[in-house]
C-alpha positions in Angstrom: 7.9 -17.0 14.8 9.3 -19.4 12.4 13.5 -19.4 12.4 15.7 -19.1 9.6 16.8 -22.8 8.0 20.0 -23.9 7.2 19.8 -22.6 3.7 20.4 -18.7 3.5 18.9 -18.0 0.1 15.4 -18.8 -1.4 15.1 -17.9 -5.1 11.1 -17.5 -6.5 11.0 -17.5 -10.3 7.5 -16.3 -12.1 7.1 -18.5 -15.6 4.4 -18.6 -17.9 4.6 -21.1 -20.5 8.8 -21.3 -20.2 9.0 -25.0 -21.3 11.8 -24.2 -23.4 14.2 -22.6 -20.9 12.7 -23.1 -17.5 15.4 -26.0 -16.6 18.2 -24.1 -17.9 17.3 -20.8 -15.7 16.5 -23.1 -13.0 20.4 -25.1 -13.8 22.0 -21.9 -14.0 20.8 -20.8 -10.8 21.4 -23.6 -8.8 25.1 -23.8 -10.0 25.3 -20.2 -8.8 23.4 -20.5 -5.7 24.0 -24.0 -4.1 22.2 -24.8 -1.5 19.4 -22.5 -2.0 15.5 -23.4 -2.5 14.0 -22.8 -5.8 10.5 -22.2 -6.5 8.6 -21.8 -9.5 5.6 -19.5 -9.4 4.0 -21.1 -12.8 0.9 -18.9 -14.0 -1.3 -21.3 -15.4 1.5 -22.0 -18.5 0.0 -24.1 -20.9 2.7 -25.4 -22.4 4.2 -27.9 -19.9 6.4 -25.8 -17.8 5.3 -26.9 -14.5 6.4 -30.3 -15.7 9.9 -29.3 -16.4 10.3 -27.2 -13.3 9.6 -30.0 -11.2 11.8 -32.5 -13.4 14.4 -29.7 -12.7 14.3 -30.4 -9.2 12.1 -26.8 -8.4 9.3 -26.9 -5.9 6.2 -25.5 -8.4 3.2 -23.1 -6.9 0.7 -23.7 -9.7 -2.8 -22.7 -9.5 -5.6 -23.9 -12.4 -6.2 -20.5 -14.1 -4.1 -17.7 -15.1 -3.8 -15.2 -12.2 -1.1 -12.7 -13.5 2.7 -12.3 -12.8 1.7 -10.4 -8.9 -0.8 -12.5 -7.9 1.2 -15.9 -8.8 4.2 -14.7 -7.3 2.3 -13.6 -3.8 0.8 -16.9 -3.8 4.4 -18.6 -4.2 6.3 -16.2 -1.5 3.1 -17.6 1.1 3.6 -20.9 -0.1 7.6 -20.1 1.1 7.3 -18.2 4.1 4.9 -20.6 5.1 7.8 -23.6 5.3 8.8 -24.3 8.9 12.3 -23.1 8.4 12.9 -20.1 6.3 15.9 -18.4 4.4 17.5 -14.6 5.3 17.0 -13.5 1.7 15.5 -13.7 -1.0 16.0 -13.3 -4.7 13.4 -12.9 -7.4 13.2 -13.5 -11.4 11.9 -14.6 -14.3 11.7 -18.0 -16.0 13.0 -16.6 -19.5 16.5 -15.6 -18.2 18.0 -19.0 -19.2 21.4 -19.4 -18.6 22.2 -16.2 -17.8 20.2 -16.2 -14.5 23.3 -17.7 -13.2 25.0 -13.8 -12.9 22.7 -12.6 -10.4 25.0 -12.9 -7.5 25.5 -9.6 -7.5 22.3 -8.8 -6.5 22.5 -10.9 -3.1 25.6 -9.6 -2.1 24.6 -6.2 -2.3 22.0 -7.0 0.4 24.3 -9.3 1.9 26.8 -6.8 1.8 24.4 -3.9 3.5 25.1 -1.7 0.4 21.0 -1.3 0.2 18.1 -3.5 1.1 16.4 -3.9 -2.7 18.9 -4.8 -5.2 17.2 -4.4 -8.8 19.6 -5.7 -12.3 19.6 -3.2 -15.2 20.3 -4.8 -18.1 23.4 -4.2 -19.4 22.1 -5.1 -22.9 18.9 -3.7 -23.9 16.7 -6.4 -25.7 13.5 -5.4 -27.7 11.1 -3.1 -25.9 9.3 -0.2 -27.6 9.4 3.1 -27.4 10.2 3.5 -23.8 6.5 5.1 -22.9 5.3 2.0 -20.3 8.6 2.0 -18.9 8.6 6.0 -18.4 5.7 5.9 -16.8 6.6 3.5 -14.5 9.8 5.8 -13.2 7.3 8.1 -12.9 4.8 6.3 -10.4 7.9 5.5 -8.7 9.2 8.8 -8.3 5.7 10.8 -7.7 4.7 8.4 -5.2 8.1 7.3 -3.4 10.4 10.3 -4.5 13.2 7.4 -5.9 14.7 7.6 -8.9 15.1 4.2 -10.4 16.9 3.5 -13.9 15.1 0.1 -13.8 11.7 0.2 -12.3 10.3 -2.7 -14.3 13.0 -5.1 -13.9 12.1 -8.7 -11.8 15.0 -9.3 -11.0 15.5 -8.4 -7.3 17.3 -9.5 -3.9 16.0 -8.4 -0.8 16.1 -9.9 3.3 13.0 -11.8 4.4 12.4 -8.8 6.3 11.9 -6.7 3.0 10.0 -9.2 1.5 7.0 -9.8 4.1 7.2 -5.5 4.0 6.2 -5.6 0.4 3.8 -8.3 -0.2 1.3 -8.5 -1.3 2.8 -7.9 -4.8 0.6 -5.7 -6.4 -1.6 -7.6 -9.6 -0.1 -8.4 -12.4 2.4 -6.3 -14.1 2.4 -3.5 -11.3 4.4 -5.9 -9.7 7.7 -4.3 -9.6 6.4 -0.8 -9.7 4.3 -1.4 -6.7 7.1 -3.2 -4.8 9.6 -0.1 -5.6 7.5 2.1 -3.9 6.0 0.0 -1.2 9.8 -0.4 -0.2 10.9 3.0 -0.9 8.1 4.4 1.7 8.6 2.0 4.0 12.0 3.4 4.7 14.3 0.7 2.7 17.2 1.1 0.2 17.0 0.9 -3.1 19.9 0.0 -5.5 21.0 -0.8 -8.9 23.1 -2.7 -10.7 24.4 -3.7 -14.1 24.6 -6.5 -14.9 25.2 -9.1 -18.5 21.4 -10.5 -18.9 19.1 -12.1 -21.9 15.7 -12.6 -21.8 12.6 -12.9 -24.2 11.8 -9.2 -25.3 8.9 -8.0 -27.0 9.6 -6.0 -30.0 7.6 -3.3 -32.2 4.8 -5.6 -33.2 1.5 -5.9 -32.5 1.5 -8.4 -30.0 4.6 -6.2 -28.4 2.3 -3.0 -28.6 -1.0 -4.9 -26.5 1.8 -6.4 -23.8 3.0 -2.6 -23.5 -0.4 -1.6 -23.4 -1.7 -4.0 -20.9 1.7 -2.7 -18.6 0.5 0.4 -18.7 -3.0 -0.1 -17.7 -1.5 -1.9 -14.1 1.3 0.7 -13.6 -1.1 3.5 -13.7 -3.5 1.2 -10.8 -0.4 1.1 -9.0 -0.1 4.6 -9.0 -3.4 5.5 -8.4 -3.7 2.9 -5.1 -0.9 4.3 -3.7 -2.2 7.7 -4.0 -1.8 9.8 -0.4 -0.2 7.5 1.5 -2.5 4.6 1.0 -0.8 1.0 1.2 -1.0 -1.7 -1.8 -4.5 -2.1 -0.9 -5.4 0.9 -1.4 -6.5 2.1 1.9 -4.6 4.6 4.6 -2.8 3.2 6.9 -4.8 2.9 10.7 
């Protein structure tokens, strides 16, 4: 079994087409988190954001078509795990956080700290969003299918041991991600905790284009929910 390296932290960051602020999140969180290894799960982004990552000094998993948020980011935590020496924890987030990916440290010390075992950031600011309905329904899955209670079921920004992380992958596709990982963890017997903390990001707002990225949410929380239905594991079977 491979050992863990000399660095204790490994960040993963899923970007799709970030160009514009993928070397400032990726700045921010190396002045935070010195030391650690930063990869960049880049879903197919058309704009060039591969390119920056890797100018940034990030090691890039990039695959030629679009594979959705889950599937990227599963594909960059093998690339990881599969380095010879590998890190006690592990934080997750997205590209779009700019320079404000830089207060996340919270997150890690919570695990660090043995407070819980997935640390999830609320926004302390709400940005954009909708009506709330894809984001209801997410604390829903969460709650029928784990019993947790989360205030932030769809956030990506998350800390967890390497432990927790190999118990929850594969991510489920696309945007299930989180909700899938919630309860994946949840059942499995880990902590989950929240925390507060002074984010920005890109939101969505009430327009069209907002309404079909809702819409599209929806559609993967509600797989989520149903593979998980009775015990079954991410792939949708029972256990042996």
């Amino acid at each position: 079994m491979e050992s863990p390296g000399p660095n204790s932290l490994a960040v993963l960051i899923a970007a799709r087409n970030e160009s514009d602020v993928i070397a400032e999140t990726i700045g921010s969180l190396r002045g935070a988190f010195p030391g650690a290894a930063i990869w960049v799960a880049d879903d197919a982004s058309e704009d060039g954001t591969a390119e920056k990552a890797m100018a940034a000094g990030a090691k890039v998993v990039r695959r030629g078509k679009v594979h959705g948020k889950g599937g990227n980011m599963t594909a960059c935590a093998k690339a990881m795990l599969s380095e010879p020496e590998l890190p006690e924890y592990v934080l997750l987030c997205d590209g779009d956080l700019a320079g404000s990916a830089g207060e996340l440290g919270p997150l890690v010390d919570a695990v660090k700290g043995g407070e819980c075992d997935l640390a999830v950031a609320m926004f302390a600011k709400r940005v954009g969003g909708g009506f709330g309905f894809a984001l209801g329904f997410s604390a829903w899955a969460i709650r029928s299918r784990s019993g947790a209670e989360p205030r932030a079921p769809i956030s990506g920004q998350r800390a967890m041991s390497l432990e927790v992380l190999r118990a929850v992958l594969p991510f489920a596709p696309s945007y299930g991600m989180e909700t899938g990982m919630t309860i994946d963890a949840v059942r499995a017997g880990y902590r989950l905790g929240e925390y507060e903390i002074d984010l920005a990001h890109k939101a969505t707002g009430k327009s069209f284009k907002g309404f079909v990225h809702r819409f599209r949410q929806l559609i993967d929380f509600a797989r989520v929910w149903w593979a998980r239905r009775g015990g079954r594991g991410p792939d949708g079977r029972r256990p042996a």
